[in-house]
C-alpha positions as CSV (number, residue, x, y, z in Angstrom):
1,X,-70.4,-90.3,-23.3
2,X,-69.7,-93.4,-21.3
3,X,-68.9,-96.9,-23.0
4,X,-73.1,-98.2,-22.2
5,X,-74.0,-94.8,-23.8
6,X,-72.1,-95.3,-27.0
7,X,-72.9,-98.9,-28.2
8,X,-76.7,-98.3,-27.5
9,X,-76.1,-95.3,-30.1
10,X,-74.7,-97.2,-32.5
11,X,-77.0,-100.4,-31.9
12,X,-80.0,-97.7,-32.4
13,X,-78.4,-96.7,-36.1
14,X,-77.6,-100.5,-37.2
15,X,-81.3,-101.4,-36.2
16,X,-82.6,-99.8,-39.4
17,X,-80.1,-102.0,-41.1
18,X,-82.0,-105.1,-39.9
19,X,-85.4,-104.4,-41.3
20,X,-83.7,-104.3,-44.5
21,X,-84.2,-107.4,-47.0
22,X,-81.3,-109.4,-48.3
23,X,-81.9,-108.4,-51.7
24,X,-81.8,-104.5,-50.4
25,X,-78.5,-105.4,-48.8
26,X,-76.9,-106.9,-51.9
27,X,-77.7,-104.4,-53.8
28,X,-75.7,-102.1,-52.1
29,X,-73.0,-104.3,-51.3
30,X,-72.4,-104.2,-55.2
31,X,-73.0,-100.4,-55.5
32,X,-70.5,-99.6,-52.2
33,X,-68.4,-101.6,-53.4
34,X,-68.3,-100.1,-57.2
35,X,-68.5,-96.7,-55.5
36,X,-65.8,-97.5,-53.0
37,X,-68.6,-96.1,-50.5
38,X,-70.1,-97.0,-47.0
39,X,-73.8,-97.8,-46.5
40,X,-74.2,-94.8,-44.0
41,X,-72.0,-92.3,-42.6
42,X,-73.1,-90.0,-40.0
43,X,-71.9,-87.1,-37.2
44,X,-73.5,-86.5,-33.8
45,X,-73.2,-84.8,-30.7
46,X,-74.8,-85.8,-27.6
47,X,-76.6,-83.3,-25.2
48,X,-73.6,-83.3,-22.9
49,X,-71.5,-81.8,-26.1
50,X,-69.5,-85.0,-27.2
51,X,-69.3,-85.0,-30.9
52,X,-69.3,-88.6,-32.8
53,X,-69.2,-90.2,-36.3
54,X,-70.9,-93.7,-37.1
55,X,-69.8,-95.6,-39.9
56,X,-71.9,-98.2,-41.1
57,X,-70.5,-100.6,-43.8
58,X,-72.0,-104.1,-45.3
59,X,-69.9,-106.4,-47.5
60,X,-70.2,-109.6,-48.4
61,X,-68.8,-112.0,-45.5
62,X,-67.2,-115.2,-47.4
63,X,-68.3,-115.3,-51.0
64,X,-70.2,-113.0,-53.0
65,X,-74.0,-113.7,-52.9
66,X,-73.6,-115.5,-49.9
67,X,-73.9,-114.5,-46.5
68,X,-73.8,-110.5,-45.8
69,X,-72.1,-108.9,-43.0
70,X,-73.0,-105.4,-41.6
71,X,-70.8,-103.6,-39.3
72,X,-70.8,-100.6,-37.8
73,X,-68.0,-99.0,-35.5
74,X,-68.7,-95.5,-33.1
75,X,-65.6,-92.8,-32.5
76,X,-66.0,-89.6,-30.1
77,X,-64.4,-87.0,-30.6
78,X,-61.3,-86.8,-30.0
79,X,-60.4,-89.9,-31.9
80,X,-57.8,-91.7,-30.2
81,X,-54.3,-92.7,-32.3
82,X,-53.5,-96.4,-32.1
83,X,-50.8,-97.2,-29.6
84,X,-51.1,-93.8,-28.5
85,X,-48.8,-92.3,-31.5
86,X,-49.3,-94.1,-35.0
87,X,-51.8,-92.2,-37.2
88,X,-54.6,-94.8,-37.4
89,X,-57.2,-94.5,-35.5
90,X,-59.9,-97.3,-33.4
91,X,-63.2,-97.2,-33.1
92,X,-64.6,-97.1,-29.4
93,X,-67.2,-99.1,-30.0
94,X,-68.5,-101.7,-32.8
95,X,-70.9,-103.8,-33.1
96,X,-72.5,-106.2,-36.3
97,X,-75.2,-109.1,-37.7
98,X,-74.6,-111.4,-40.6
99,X,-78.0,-111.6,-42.6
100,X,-77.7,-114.9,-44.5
101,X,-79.4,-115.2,-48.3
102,X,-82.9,-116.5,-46.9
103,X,-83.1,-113.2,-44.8
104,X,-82.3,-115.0,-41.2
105,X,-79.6,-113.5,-39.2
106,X,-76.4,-116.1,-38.7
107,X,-75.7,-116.8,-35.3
108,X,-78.6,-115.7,-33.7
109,X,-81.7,-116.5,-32.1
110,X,-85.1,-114.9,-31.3
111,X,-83.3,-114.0,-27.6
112,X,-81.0,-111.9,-29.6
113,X,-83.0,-110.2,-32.0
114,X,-85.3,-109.3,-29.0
115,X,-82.1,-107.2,-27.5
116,X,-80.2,-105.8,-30.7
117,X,-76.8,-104.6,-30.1
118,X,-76.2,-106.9,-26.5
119,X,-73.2,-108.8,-26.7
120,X,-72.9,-112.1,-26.1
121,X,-71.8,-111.7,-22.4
122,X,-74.6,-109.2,-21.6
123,X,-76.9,-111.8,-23.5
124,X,-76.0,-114.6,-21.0
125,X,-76.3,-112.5,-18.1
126,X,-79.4,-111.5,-18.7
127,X,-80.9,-115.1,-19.5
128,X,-79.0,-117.2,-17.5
129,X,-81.8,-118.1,-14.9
């Protein structure tokens, strides 16, 4: 599963995030949070055999009832230890919005909602005529 192949996974599972209201979000931002929970949790495995879990979690990004962030991070199988050793383990891929209390999404204009889950450099290279 190549690096391309994994973020437009994960960008595909945080898309049903978006369509979500703010108030949907909030309320479980209070419940995960209560529940010491994620917002989604999933396992995979691609048609070439890679296994991978998505973890999708949305808390509140300065103050509560403010802005909310969503993130979500990818990790095939094998996970891979950080610093090669140390029991801890990084994601291979993230990616995240901020949805702000009047249900726009911080930082971002209609370009970017058009393309969920490019980065910011792939976002330039792609409109930079």
């Amino acid at each position: 599963m190549t690096k391309d192949e994994m973020q437009s996974t994960l960008s595909q599972h945080l898309a049903k995030f978006r369509t979500w209201t703010y108030a949907q979000l909030a309320e479980r931002v209070v419940r995960d949070r209560r529940e010491h929970d994620c917002l989604d949790h999933l396992e995979g495995t691609v048609p070439e055999g890679t296994t991978y879990q998505i973890e999708i979690n949305a808390f509140w990004d300065d103050k509560p009832h403010g802005d909310i962030r969503v993130c979500g991070d990818l990790s095939a199988d094998p996970q891979k230890r950080l610093l090669g050793f140390l029991p801890i383990y990084t994601p291979d891929v993230t990616d995240s919005f901020i949805m702000s209390p009047d249900g726009t999404f911080v930082g971002e204009d209609e370009r970017d909602i058009a393309e969920p889950g490019a980065g910011p450099n792939e976002r330039e290279r792609g409109h930079a005529s």
